[in-house]
SEVEX-875459 format. One record per residue: residue in one letter; x negated, y, z of N, C-alpha, C in turn. Coordinates in pm, whole numbers, plus 32768, in hexadecimal, padded with zeros to 4 digits. Atoms other than C-alpha are relative to their C-alpha. Layout:
! SEVEX-875459
AXYZXYZXYZ;...
! end
This chain:
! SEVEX-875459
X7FC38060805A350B92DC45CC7FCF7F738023;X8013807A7FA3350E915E46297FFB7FB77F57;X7FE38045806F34B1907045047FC57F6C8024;X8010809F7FE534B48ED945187FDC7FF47F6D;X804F8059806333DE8E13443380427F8B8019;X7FBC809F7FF734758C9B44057FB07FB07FB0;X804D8035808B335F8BED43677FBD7F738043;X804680837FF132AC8A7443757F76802B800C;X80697FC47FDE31788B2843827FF180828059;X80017F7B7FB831638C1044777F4180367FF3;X80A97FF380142FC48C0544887FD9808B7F95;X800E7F9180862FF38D06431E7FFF806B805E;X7FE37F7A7FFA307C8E2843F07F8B802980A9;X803B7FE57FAB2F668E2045187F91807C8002;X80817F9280452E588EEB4475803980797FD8;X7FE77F9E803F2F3B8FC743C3805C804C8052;X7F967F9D7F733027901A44F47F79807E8064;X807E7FAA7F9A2EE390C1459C7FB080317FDE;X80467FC580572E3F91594496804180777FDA;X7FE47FA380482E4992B344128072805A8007;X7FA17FC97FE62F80936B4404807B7FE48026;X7F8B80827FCF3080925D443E7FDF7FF8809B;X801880237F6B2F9B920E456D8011807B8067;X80137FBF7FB32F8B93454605808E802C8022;X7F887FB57FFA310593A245E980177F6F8085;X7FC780607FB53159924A468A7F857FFD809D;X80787FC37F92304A92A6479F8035808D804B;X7FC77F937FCF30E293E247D680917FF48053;X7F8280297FDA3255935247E6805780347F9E;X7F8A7FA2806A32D4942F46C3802F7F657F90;X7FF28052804832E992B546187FEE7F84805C;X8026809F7FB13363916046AC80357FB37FC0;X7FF7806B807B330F904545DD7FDA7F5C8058;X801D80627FB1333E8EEC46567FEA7F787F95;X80098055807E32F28D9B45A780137F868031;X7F8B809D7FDE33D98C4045BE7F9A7FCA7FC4;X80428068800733128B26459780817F997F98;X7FB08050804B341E8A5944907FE27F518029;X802480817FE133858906451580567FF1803F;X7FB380217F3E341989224698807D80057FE1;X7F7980157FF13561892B461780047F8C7F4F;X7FEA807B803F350A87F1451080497F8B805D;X7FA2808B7FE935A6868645107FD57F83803D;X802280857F943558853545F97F528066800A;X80997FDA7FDC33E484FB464F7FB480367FF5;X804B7FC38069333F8583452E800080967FE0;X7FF37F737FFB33CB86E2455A802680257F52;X800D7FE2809E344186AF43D7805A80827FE1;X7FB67F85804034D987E24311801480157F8E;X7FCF7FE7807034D4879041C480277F877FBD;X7FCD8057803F354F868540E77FE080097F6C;X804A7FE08083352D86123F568087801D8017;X7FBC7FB0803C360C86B83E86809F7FD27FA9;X7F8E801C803C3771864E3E197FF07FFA7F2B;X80097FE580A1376786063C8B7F6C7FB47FC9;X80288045803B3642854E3C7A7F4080377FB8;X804A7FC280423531865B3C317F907FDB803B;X808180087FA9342885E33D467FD2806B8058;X803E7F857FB5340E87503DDE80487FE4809B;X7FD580217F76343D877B3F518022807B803D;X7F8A7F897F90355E887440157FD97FE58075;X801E80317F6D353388BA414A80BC80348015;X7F4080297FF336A9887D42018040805D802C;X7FBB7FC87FB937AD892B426B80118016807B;X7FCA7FFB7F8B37F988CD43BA7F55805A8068;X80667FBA7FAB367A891E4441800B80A1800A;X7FFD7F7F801F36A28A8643A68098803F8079;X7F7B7FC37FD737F38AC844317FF77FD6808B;X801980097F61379B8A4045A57F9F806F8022;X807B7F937FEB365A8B464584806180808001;X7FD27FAA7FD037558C41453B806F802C805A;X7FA77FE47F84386F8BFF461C7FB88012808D;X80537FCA7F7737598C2547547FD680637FF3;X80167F2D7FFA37188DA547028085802B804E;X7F827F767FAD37F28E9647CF803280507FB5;X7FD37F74807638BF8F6F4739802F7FFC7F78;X7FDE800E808D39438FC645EA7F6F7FFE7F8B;X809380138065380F8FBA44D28047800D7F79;X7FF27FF980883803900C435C7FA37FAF7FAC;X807A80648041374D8EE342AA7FF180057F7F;X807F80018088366C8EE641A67FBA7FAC7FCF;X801C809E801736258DC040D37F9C80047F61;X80707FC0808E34CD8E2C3FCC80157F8C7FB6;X7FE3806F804F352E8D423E977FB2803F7F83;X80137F94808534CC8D993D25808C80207FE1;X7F797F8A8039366E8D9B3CE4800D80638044;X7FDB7FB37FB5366A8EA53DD2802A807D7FB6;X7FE87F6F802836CA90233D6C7F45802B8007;X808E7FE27FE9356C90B13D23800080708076;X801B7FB87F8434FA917A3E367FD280997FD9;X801F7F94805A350493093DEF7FD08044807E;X803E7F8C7F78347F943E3EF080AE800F8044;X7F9180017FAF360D947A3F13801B7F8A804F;X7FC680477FB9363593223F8E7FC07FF880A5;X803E80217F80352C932640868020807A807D;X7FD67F4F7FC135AE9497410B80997FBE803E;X7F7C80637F9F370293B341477FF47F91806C;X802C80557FDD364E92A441ED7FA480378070;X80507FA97F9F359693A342EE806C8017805A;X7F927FB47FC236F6941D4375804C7F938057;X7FE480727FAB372E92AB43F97FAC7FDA80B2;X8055800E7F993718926945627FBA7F8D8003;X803D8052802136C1913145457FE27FB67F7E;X8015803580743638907F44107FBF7F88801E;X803780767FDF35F68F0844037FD97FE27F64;X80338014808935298E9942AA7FC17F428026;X8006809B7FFB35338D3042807F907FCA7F69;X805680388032341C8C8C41E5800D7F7C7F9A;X7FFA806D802E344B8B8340D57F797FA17FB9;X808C8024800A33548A8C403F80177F8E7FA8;X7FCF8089803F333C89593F53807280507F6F;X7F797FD38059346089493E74807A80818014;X7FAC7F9A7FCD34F28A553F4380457FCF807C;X7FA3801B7F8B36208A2C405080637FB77F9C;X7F72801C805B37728985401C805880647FE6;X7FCD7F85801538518A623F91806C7FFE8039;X7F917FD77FDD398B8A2D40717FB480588071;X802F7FE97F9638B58AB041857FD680DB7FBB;X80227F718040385C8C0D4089808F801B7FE2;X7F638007801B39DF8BFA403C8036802A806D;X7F8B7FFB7F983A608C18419F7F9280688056;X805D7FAA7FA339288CCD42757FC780877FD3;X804A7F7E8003386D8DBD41A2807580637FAF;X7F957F94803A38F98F0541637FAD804A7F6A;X80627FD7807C37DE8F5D40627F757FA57FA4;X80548070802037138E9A3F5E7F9F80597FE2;X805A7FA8802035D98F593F027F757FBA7FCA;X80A4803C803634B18F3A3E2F7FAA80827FCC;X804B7F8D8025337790143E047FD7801D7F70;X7FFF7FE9809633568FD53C9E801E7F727FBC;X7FD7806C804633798EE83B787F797F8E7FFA;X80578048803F32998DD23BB880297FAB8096;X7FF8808D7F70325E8CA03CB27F9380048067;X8075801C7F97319E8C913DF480437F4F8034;X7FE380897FDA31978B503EC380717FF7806E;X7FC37FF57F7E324E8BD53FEE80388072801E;X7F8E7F7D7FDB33268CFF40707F7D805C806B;X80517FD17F3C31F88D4A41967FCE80927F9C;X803E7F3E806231418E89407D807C80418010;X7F8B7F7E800932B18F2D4015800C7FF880A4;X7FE57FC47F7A32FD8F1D41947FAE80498028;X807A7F8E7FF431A88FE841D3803A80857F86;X7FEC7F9C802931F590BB40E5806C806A8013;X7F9C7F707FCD335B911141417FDD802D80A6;X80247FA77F8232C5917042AD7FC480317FED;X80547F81801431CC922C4223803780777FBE;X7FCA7F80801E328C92F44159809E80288052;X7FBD7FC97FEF33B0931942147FB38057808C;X80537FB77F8B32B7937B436E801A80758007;X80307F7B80233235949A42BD806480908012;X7F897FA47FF933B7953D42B7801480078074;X7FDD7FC87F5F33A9952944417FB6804A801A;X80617F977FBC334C967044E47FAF80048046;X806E80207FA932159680457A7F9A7F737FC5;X807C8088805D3171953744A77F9480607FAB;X80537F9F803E30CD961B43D37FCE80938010;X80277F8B7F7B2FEF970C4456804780717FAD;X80017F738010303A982E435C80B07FEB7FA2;X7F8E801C801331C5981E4323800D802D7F48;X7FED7FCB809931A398F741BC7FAF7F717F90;X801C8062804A30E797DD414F80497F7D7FB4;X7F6880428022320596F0411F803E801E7FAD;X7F9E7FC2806432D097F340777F8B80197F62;X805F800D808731C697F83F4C7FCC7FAD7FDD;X8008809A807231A296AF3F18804C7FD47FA8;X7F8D8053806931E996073DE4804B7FE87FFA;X7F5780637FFD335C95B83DB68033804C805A;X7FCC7FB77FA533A996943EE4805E80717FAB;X7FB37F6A8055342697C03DFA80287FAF7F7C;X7FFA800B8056344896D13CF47F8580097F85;X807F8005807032DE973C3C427FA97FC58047;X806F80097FB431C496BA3C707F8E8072803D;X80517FB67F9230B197253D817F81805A7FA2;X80837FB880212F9798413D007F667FC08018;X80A1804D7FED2E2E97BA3CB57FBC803C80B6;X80417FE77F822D6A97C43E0D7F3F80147FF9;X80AE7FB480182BC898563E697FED7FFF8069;X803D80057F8A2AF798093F6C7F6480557FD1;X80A27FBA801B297C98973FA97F9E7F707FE5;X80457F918023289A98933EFA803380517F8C;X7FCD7FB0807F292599A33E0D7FDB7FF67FBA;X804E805580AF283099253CE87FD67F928051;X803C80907FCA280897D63D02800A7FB47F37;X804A802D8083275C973F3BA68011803E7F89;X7FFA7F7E807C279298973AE280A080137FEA;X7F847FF080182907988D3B17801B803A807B;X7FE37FB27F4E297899A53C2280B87FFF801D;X7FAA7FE97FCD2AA499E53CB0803B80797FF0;X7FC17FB1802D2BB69AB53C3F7FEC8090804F;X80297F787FA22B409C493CAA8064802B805F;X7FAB7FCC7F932C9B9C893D417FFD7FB4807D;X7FDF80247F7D2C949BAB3E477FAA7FF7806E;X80707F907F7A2B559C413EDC801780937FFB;X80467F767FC52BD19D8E3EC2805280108073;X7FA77FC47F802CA49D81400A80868037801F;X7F907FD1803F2DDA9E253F4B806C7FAE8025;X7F6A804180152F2E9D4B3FCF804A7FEE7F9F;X7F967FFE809A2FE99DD23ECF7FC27FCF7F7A;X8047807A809F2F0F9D733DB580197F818015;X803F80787FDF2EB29C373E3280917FB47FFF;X7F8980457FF0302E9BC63E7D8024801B7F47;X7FF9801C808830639C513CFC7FB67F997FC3;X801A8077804A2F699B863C8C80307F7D8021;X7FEC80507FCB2FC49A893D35807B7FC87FC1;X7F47805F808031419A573C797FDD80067FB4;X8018802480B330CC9ABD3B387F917F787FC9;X804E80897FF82FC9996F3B5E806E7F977FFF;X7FD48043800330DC98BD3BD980667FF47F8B;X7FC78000806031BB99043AB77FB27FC67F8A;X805A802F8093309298D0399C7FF37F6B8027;X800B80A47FC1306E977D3A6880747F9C7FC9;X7F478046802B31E697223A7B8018800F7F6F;X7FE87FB0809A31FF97B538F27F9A7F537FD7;X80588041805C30A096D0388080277F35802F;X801C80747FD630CE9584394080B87FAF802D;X7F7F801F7FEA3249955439BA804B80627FD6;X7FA57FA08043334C96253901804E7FD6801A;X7F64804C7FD9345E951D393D801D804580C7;X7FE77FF77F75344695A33ACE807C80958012;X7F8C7F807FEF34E8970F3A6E806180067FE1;X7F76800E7FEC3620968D3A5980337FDD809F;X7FE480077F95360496703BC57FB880748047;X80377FA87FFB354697A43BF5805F809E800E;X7FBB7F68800F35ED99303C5E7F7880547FC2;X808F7F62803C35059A523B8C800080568042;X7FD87F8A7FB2359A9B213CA47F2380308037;X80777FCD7FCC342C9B193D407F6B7FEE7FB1;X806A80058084334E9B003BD28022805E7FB5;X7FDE7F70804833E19C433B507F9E80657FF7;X80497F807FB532E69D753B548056805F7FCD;X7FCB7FB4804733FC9E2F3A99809C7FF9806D;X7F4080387FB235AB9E463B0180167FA27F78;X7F9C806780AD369F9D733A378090806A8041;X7FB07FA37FC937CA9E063A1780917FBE7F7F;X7F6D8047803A395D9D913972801B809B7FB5;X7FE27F7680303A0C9E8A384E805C7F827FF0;X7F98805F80223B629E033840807880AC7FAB;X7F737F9D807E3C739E9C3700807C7FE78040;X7F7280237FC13DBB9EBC37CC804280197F7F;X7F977FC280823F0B9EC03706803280A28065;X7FE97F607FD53FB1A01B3719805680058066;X7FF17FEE7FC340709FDA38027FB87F8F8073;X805C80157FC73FA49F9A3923802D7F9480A2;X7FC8802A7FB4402F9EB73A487F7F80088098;X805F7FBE7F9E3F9B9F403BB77FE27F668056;X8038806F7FC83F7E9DD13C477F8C7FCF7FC0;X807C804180643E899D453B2F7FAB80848003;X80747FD57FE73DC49E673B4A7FB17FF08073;X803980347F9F3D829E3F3C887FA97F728032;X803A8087802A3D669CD63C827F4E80097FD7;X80A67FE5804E3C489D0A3B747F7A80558047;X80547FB97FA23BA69E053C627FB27FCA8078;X802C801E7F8A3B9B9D873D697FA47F478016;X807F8078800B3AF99C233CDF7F72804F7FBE;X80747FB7801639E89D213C3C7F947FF7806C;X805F7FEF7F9A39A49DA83D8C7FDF7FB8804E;X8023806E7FA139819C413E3E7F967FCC7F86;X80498026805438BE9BD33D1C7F4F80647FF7;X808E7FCB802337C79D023D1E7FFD80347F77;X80127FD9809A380F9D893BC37FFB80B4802D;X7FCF7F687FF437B39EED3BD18037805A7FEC;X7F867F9D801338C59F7C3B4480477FCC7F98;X7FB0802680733A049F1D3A6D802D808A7FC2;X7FF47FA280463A0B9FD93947806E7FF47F9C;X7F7D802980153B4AA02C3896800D804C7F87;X7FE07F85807C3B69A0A7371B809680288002;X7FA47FDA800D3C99A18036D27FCE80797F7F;X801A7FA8805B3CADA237358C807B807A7FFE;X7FAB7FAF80023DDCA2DE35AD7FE68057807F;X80177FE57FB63DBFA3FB3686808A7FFB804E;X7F9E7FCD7F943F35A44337377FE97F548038;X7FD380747FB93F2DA2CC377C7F637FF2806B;X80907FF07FAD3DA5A2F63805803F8040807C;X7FC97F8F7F9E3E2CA42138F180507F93805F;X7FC880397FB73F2BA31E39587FCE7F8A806B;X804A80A47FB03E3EA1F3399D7FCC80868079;X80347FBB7F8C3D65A2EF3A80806E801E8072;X7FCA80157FA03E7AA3403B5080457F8F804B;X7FFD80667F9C3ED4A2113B997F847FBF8055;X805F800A7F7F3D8AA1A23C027FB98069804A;X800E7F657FAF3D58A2FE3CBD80947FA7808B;X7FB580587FA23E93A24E3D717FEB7F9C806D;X803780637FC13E0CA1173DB17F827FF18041;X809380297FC63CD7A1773E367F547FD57FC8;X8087803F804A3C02A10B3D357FB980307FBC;X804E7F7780543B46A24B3CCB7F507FAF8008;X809D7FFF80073A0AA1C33D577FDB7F7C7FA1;X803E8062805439F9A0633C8D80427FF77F67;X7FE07FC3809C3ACFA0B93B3C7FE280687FC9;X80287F9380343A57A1953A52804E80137F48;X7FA37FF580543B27A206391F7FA280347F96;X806A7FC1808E3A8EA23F37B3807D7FF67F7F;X7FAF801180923B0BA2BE365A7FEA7FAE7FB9;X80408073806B3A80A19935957F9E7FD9802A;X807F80927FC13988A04C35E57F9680387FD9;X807D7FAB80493880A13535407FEB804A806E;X80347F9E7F92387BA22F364780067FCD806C;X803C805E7FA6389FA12C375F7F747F907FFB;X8072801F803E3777A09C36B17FAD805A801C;X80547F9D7FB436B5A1B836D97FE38021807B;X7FD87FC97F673723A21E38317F9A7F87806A;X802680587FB93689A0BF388D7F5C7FF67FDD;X809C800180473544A0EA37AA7FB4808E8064;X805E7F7B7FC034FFA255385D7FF87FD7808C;X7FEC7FF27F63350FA1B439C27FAD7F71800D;X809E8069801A3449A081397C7F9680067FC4;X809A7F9F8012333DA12938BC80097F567F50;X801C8099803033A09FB737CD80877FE57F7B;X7FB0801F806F34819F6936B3807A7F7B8055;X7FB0808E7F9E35BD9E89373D800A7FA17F77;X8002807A804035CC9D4036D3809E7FCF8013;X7F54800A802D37719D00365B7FE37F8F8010;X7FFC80A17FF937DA9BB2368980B07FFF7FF8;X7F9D8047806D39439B9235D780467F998070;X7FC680607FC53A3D9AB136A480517FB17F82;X7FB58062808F3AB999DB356B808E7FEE8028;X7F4C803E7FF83C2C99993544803B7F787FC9;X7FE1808A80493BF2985D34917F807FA67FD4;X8078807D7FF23AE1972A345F7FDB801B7F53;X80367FEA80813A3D97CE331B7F887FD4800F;X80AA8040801238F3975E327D7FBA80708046;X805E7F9C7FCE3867989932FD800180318077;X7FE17FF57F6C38D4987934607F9D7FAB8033;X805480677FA937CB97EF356B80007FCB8065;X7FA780477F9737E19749368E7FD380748091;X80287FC77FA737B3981037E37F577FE88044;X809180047FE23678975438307F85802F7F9D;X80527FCD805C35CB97D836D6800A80A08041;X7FF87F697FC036539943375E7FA7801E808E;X80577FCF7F90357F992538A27F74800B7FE8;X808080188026345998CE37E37FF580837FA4;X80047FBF802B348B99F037247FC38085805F;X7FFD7FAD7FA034CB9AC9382F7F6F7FF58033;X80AB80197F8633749A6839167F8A80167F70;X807D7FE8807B32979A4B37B27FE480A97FBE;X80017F82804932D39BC8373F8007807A8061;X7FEB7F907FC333259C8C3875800B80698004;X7F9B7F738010340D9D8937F680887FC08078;X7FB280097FB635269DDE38BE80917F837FE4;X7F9180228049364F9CDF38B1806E804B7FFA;X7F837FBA7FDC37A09D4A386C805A7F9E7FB4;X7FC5805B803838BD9C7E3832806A80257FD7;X7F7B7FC4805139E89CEB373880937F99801C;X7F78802C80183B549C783768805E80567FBC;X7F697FB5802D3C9C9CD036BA7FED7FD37F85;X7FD4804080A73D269CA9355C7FC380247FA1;X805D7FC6808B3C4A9CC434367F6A8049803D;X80727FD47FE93B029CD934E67F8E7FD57FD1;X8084803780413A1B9BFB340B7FB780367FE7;X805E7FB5804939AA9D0333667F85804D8055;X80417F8D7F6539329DE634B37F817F7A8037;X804C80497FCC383E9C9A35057FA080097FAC;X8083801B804D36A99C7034AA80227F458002;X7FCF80BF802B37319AFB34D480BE7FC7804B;X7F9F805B7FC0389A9A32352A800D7FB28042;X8004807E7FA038D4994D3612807F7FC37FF6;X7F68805D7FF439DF98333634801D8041805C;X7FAA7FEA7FA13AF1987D36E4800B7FAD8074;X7FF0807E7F703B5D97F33833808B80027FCE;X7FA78005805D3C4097573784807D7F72808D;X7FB0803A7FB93D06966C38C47FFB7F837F92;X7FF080B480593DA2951D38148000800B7F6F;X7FF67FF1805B3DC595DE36D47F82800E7FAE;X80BE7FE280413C84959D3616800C80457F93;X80047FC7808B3CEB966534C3801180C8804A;X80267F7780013D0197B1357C7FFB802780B5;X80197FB87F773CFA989336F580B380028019;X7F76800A7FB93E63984C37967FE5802C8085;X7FF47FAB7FA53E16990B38CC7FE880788017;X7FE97F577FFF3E589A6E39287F7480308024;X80827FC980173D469B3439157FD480018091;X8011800E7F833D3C9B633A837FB77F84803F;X8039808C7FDE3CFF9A073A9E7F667FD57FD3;X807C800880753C0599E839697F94805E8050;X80717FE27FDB3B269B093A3A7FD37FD58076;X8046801A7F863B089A583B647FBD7F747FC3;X803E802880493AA799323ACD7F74800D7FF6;X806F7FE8805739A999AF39E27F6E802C8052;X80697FBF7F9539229A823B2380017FBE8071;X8041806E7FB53917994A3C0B7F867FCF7FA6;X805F805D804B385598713AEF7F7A803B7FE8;X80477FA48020375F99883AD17FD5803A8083;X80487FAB7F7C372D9A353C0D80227FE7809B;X7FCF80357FC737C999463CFB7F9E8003808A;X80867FEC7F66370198FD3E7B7F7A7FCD7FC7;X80908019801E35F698323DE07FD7804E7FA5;
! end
């Protein structure tokens, strides 16, 4: 990956280009980072680049034309990057988009900032690392090469390490333990001296969940439970009687991309039961549908195989006081670790330990999409890649 710096200070990125993990990638070649000098393409004698400020305020821009001669002498196409505070805040997805660029040029501002026809016509992205003021663009540019580095293969020695960092899955990262295993009467958690993988990776999510749960909760709305489960989750959807063989499928077959371990299907009537089974005996779908006389005995069926009481969760049909929002339902879900299971069809309030709003499209007073729709949805927002 090729990344241009454009900054009036170049002197900032000397130390930190050759240091540590940045340095060693760009040492290796897995990282080429170069750095424009913003002077050499300033104005007459003086090499000027910035100017006061239109309006009267006393602050000082640096200009257009220097910036835009710095980047018309790069080769090639480039994706520029212009660290501001209006910027878009800067998330783990953005920097995972910002890795996939061959080249990346991050332009440095300073003073009052840049002019803005020059952020108007050149950069393709404004970006800021958080809500506050530095003096200069030269830190967020360190930072987005440090964190985007890390996403090139081979920068980091142990590749799983990456994937369990903070924000990577959406939770945050599991507390960490070095030696000495007691160090001032406080030891170190017993599983992760006993050698066990499998423990040790359990403990290891259920930390990161009590983490993500005690300190950031707003993050598991960007978070999948697919890999914080120790239990299944699993869909019970109420068909009408007559049964249409596309939407079952449909529904099935987002289950089994989702990971739900099985869609479960009440039918109280038996000749019409008999009938559902042969159709999915038809379709193939013996091994992930399973047919029950009543939500009671699919209830059970799910309690004797998780060893756990399932935890109902109600798809609401309408924005009642007693409906919650999907992000209260994940917090539910991770805080109690019973099995989930998620109810659709008509008149299922009752079959839930809680409701949830509907995915309700433009219609905010109730669920205007076909159920088909409503379970993929529900089983993206929930068990999606992150």
């Amino acid at each position: 990956m090729r990344i241009t710096v454009v900054t009036a200070f170049p002197q900032f990125f000397r130390s930190f280009l050759d240091t540590s993990i940045v340095g060693r990638a760009v040492e290796r070649g897995l990282l080429n980072v170069s750095v424009v000098d913003l002077r050499e393409y300033g104005e007459g004698d003086y090499r000027q680049i910035d100017d006061y400020s239109f309006g009267g305020n006393g602050g000082m821009v640096i200009m257009a034309e220097p910036l835009s001669r710095a980047l018309e002498d790069l080769d090639g196409p480039s994706f520029v990057v212009y660290p501001s505070p209006q910027g878009v805040t800067m998330t783990q997805e953005m920097v995972e988009s910002l890795s996939t660029k061959d080249h990346l040029v991050i332009v440095c501002g300073h003073y009052e900032g840049v002019d803005e026809r020059f952020v108007q016509s050149k950069v393709d992205m404004e970006l800021s690392i958080g809500d506050y003021v530095l003096t200069g663009g030269e830190l967020p540019a360190m930072v987005v090469i440090d964190s985007v580095s890390r996403l090139i293969p081979g920068v980091v020695g142990k590749g799983r390490a990456v994937v369990e960092d903070s924000f990577y899955r959406g939770m945050l990262d599991n507390p960490h333990f070095t030696r000495p295993a007691e160090w001032r009467g406080m030891e170190v958690p017993p599983v992760l001296l006993s050698g066990n993988d499998s423990e040790i990776d359990l403990w290891r999510r259920r930390e990161a969940v009590v983490r993500t749960l005690d300190r950031r909760a707003d993050l598991l709305c960007r978070a999948s439970l697919r890999n914080y489960l120790e239990v299944g989750y699993y869909v019970m959807w109420f068909p009408p009687d007559e049964l249409d063989p596309w939407t079952l499928r449909t529904i099935s077959l987002s289950c089994s991309s989702y990971g739900v371990s099985r869609l479960l299907i009440p039918v109280q009537d038996g000749e019409v039961r008999e009938g559902f089974r042969s159709l999915i005996s038809d379709l193939g779908l013996d091994a992930s549908v399973k047919l029950f006389p009543s939500a009671q005995k699919a209830s059970q069926w799910v309690l004797k195989k998780e060893k756990k009481q399932p935890f109902s969760i109600a798809i609401g049909k309408g924005q009642g006081e007693e409906n919650i929002s999907w992000l209260e339902v994940k917090r539910e879900i991770l805080s109690n670790s019973r099995p989930p299971m998620f109810v659709f069809g008509e008149n299922v309030a009752s079959e839930g330990d809680v409701t949830m709003r509907p995915v309700a499209g433009d219609d905010r007073d109730r669920s205007a999409l076909p159920v088909q729709n409503a379970v993929s949805v529900v089983l993206d927002r929930f068990f999606g890649w992150r």
